[in-house]
N, C-alpha and C positions, 0 to 999 in steps of 0.2 A: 210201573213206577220206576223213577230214574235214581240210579243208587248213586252214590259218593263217587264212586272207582268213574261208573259214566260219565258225571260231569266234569270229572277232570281230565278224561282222554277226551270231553269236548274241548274242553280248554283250551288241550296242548291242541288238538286240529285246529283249533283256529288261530293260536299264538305263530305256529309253522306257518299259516296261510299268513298272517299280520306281519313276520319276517321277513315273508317273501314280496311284499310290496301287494298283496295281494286284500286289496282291503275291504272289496265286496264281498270276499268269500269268507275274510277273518269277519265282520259284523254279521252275516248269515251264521254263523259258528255261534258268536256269543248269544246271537238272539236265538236260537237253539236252545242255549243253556238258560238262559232267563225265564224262559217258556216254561222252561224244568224247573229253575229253580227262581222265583221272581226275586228272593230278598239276595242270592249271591252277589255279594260285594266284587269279588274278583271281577264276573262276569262285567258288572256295571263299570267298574274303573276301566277295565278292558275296550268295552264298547265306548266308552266318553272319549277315548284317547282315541279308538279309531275314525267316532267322527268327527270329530278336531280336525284330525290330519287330511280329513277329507271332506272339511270348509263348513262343515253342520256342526256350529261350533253354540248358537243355543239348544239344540237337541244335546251335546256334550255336556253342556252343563249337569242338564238334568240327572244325566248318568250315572256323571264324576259326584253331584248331590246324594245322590242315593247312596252310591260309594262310601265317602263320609261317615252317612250317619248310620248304614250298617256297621261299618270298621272304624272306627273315629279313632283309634290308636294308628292306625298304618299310615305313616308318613307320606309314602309315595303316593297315596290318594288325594292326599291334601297338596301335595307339590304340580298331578296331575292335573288338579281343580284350579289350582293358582295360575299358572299355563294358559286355561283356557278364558280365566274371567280377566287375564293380561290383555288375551288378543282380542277379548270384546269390549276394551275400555274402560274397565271396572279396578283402575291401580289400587284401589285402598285396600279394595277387598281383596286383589289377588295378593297384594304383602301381606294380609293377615292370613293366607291361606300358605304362603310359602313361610310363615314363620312360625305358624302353627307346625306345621310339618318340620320346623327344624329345633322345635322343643322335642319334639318325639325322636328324631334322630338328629342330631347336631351334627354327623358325618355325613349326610347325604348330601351328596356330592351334586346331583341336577339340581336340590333344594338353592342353594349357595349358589349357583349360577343361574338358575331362572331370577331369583332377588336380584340379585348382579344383573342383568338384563334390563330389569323392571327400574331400578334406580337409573341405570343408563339414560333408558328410554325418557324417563322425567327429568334430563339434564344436572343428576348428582352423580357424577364420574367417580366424586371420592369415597365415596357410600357405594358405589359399582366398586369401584378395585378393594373396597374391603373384602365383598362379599367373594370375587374373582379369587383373592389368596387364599381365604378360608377353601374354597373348592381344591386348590392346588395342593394345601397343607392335607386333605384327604386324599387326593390323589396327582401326585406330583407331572404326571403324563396325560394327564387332560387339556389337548390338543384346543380344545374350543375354548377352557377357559386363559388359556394362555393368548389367545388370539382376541380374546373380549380386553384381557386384562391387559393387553397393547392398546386399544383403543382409549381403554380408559384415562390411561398414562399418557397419553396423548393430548388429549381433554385438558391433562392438568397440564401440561407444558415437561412433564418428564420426558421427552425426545430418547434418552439413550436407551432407559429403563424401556419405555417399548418397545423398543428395535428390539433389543433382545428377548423379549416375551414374543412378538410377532415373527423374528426367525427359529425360536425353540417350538411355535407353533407350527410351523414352515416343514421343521425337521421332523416331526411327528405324525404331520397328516402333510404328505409333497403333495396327495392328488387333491386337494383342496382348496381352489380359488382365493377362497376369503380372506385369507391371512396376506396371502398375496396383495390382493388389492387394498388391504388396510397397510401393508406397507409401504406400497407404490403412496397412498396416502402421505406419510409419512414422508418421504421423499420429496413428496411436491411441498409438502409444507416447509421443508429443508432446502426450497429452491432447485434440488438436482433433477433437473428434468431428463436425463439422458437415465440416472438412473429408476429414476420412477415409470417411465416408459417401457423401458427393460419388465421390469416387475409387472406391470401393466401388461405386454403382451404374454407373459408367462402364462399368466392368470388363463387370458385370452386363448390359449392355446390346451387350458387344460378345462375351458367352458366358454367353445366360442360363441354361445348368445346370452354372454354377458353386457349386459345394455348401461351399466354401472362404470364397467372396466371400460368398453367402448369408449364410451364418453369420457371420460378423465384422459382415456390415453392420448382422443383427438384433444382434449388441453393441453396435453406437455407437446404432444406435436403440433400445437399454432404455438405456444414459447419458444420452440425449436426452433421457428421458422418455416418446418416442414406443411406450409399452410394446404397444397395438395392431398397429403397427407391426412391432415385434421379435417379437410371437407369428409375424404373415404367415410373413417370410422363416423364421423358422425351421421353420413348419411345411413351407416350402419347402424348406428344406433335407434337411429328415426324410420326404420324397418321392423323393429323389435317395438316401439315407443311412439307413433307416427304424430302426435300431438303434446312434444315433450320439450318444453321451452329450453330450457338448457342446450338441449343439444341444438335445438334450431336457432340460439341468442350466438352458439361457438363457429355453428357453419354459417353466420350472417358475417360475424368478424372475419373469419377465415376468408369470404367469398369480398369482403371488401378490401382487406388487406392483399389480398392476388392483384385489385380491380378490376374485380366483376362489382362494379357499383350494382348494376339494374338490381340482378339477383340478391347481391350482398342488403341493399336497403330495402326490399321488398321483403328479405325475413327479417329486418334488423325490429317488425315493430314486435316480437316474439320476447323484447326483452322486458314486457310488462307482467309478461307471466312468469320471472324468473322468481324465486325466494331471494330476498334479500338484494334486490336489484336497489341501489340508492336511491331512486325518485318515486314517488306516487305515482300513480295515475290520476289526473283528474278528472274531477267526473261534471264536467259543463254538459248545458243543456243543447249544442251547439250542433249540427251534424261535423264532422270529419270533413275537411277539403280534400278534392280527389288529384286537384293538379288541374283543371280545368281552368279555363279564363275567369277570374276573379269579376270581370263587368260592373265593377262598382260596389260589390258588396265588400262588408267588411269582414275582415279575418283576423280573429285574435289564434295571433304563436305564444303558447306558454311553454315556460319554463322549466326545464330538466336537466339532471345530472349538476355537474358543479361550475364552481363559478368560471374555472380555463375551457369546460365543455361550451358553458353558454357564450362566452365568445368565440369559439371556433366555427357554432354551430351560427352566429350573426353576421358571419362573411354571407351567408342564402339571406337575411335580412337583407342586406344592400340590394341583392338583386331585386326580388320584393318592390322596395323603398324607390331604386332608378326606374320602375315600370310603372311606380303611379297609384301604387295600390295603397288601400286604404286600410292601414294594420293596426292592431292593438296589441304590444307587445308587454310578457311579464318575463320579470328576471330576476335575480337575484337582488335586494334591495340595496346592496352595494356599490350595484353596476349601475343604479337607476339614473344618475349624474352621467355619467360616461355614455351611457347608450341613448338619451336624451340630447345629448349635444350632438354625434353620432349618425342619427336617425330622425333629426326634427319632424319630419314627417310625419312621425307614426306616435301613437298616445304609448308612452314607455309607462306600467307600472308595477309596484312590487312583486311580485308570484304570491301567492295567495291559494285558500283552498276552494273547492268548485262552488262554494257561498258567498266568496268575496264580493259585498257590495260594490265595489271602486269596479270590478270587474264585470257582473252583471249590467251594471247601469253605461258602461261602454256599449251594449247593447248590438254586440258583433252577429253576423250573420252564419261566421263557420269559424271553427277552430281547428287548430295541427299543432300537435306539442313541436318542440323545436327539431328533437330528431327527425321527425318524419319528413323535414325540407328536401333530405336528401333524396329519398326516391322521387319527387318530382322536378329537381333543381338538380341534382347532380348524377343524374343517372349513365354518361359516360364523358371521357376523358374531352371531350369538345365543349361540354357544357360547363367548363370551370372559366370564369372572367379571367381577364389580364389584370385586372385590376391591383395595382403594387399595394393598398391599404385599406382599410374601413371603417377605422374609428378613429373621432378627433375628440383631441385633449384640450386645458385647454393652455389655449398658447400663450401668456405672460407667464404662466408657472413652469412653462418649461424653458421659457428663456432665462429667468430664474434662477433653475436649475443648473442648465448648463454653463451659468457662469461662477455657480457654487462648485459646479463639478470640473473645472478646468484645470487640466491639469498645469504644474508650477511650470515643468520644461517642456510642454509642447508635447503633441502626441493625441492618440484617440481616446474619449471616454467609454470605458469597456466595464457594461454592465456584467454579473454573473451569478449565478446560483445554482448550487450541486445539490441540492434536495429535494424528493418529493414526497410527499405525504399522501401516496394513494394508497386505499389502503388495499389491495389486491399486492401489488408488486414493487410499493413505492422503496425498500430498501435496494430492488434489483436495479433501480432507475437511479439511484442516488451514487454521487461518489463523493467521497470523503475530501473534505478539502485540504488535509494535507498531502492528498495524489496530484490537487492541481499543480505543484510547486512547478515544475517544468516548462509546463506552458503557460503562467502568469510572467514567471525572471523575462520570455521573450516577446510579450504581447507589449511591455513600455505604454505608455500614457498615463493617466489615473485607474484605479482599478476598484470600481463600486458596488457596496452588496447589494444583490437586489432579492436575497435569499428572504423568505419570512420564517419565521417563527422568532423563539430566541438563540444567538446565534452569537453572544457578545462573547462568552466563556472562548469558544471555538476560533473566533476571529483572534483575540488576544492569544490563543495559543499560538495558532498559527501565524502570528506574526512573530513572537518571540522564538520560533523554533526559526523562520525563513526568511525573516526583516522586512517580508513583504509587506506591505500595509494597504490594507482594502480601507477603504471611506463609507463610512456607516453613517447613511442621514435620517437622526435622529426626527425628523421634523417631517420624515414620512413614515407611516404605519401600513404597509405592505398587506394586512391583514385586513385592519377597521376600514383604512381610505383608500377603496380602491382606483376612484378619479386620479387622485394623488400620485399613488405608485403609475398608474398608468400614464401620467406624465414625467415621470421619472425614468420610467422604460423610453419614455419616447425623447429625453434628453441624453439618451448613450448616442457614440455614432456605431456600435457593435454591441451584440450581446452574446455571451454563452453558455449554455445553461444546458445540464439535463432536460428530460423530459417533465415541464410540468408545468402550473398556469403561467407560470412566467414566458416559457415561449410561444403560446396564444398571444399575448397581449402583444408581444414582440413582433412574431408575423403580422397581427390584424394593423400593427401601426407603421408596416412596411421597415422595420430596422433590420439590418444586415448582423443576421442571427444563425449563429453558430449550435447548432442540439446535439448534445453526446446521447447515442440511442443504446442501448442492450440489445441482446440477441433476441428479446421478449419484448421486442417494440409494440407500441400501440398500432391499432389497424391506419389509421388517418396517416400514418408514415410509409406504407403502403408497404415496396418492399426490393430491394438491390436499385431502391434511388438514392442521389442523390442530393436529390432537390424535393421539392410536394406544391402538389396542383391546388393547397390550400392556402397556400403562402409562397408568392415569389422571393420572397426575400432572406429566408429558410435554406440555409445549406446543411444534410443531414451528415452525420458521422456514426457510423454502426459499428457494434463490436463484431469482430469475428467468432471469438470462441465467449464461451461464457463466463464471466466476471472479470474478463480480459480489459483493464480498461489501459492500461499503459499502453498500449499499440494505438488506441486512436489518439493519447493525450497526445504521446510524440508526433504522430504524424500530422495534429492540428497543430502542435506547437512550431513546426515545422515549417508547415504552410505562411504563419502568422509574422515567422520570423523572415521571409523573401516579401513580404509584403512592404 
């Protein structure tokens, strides 16, 4: 018979063996002791936790069950339990097991952070950093929840307050990856890619087969520029990961932006398996075109990404459209006027979902969403047309125009617009238009917004601080009509704009177009040009350092001014 003093020197052997990482020899221990003793509660919580930790997480259950209802007073049992019905999907019930447990001790300290966790994990941040303080208020040097409780804060938009939980997490556990890369987080969300990178390889250096860290860091390094760079880690990552769209959607940009077209759009179709990628996929009955000779068959291109994407990406329409082929194109139902007149040839209709009657009854033979033109259309630097434009407006409204838009003493009509609205990086891309002031005093002629959204407040400031006066045509809607504004872009003799639809429409209509870029350019701008194989008419301007925009403003104002 096995006495008391026995089962507890099994215990501790197999508590020492469970210490030691040793986890087959700590659950041979407990089951030892259960042999001995079947109703031992300890034993059962013991065992549940160790096969948890070692992926036998319904056998855990049973365990951590037993546990319970031999001890249903001992907290830790219930907090054990909760733990494990988190990781098998069962939230309701693991909160009633980690709250049960935090009636019986309200200072348990994993109790307050496994909640904390579990509210996380269901997207209530504020209801996580409750539970995060409550841990901290029992124990002020709890490394993990101070590193949660960043994340949390984070979540909510509190930026400083997590810095400082994620560097107090930092100083508490240095060998510790996670706090690290939830700050490099942090960082990127704050734009500082130099130092988020930093923080990134830190990480990296203290767990280099972090596939998490990898991949972010090869993001700050394509914003950097460092696009060699961002190929490395992410091919590193996709070592660790080898079927893991992120990292293959970042080395598609990367390898396009170097131009490595072939390669670059050969992984670029990776970008349907990202989360949260902007476009659907649609699901037509159609096969996939390979890039083979179309021979009379019809090919419907559907539409993807936004409305400056889908005209960038209808410069490969043209090519299409001059060889005869027989297409049925969707687009944004904005653009349907503009790309109809554009591409007579081809049946232009709304984009639609893979039901759309108007769409099926076209009765196409093969489909390619629009991105994938490029791997068969543009897969190296010979295969981009000369072609100066692509889309026609139509032409009484832009004569129209340009004589609403004329200036009183002579001079060029210089379209502009400093905003964009992407939402990835659109405040990196934007400059404030009271930075233009130096290079609008020497550009002289009329000076026209071509900016959309609401913009009146901004304009009127901005004139009453610089006397400048931009001409705002009330009688274009840049947003609803995009026929409209698009003959409005094509009544400038000059445009200058940030990065964003506005200078698609600008290139596609051949106007001598000015793009202030960031250091975080998009890939289509490739990279140390100054010009793009997508638009001849496109002269670029890059920032050097980052937010630096005074350096290009003067030197384009410069330029503008010997002109």
């Amino acid at each position: 018979m096995t006495g008391s003093r026995d089962i507890a020197e099994m215990l501790e052997a197999g508590l020492v063996r469970h210490r030691a990482g040793d986890l087959d020899g700590a659950r041979e221990a407990y089951a030892a002791v259960l042999e001995a003793a079947p109703d031992n509660p300890q034993a059962h919580r013991l065992m549940g936790v160790a096969l948890g930790q070692s992926g036998h997480i319904e056998e855990a259950e049973q365990h951590l069950r037993s546990a319970v209802e031999a001890a249903p007073e001992d907290a830790t049992g219930w907090d054990n339990l909760g733990l494990v019905l988190r990781n098998l999907g069962r939230g309701d019930e693991a909160a009633e097991a980690f709250e049960r447990a935090l009636e019986l001790n309200p200072r348990l300290v994993s109790a307050q952070f496994n909640l904390g966790q579990l509210h996380q994990m269901r997207g209530e941040p504020e209801r996580a950093a409750e539970c995060y303080r409550a841990s901290l208020a029992a124990a002020p040097d709890f490394a993990p929840a101070h590193g949660a409780l960043g994340t949390a804060l984070m979540a909510l938009g509190e930026k400083n307050e997590a810095r400082e939980h994620l560097e107090r997490a930092i100083a508490l556990a240095p060998e510790d990856p996670l706090s690290r890369y939830n700050l490099g987080v942090l960082e990127t969300a704050e734009s500082d890619r130099e130092a988020a990178l930093a923080t990134y390889e830190t990480a990296l250096a203290l767990r280099p087969d972090y596939a998490d860290a990898l991949l972010n860091a090869a993001t700050a390094l394509l914003g950097l520029g460092r696009l060699d760079e961002a190929i490395e880690r992410c091919t590193q990552a996709l070592a660790l990961r080898p079927d893991w769209p992120e990292a293959h959607w970042n080395r598609a940009l990367a390898r396009l932006q170097a131009g490595d077209m072939a390669e670059g759009f050969t992984e670029y179709t990776w970008r349907w398996g990202c989360p949260g990628f902007v476009s659907p996929r649609r699901d037509y009955p159609w096969p996939h075109w390979d890039g083979t000779p179309l021979d009379g068959r019809r090919l419907l291109i559907w539409a993807e990404q936004g409305v400056g994407d889908q005209v960038f990406f209808a410069g490969m329409l043209a090519d299409l459209a001059e060889a005869g082929a027989d297409l049925v194109v969707t687009c944004e139902k904005r653009l349907v006027p503009l790309f109809a007149r554009s591409f007579p040839e081809a049946t232009i209709l709304p984009e639609g979902e893979g039901d759309d009657p108007a769409i099926l009854e076209a009765e196409p033979d093969l489909q390619s969403p629009m991105g994938a033109l490029g791997h068969h259309l543009r897969a190296d630097p010979a295969a981009f047309p000369t072609r100066p434009s692509y889309l026609e407006v139509d032409p009484d409204l832009v004569t129209r125009l340009r004589v609403r838009y004329a200036p009183a003493v002579g001079g060029p009509r210089i379209g502009i617009s400093w905003r964009s609205g992407n939402r990835d990086n659109g405040p990196e891309r934007s400059l404030p238009l009271a930075a233009w002031k130096p290079l609008l005093e020497r550009a002289g002629g009329r000076i026209v917004s071509l900016q959309y959204g609401d913009v009146t407040r901004e304009i009127a400031g901005f004139r009453e601080k610089t006397g400048i006066d931009l001409f705002v045509d009330d009688e274009i809607d840049p947003i609803a009509d995009l026929d409209g504004f698009a003959a409005q872009v094509a009544a400038m003799d000059m445009v200058i704009s940030v990065d964003n639809s506005t200078v698609h429409f600008a290139g596609a209509l051949g106007i001598p177009t000015h793009v202030l870029l960031p250091v975080a350019s998009d890939w289509r701008w490739l990279r140390n040009r100054k010009d793009t194989p997508w638009y001849p008419s496109i002269s670029l301007h890059r920032q050097k350092r980052p937010r630096d925009w005074d350096t290009i403003v003067s030197a384009l104002a410069g330029e503008l001014a010997q002109d």
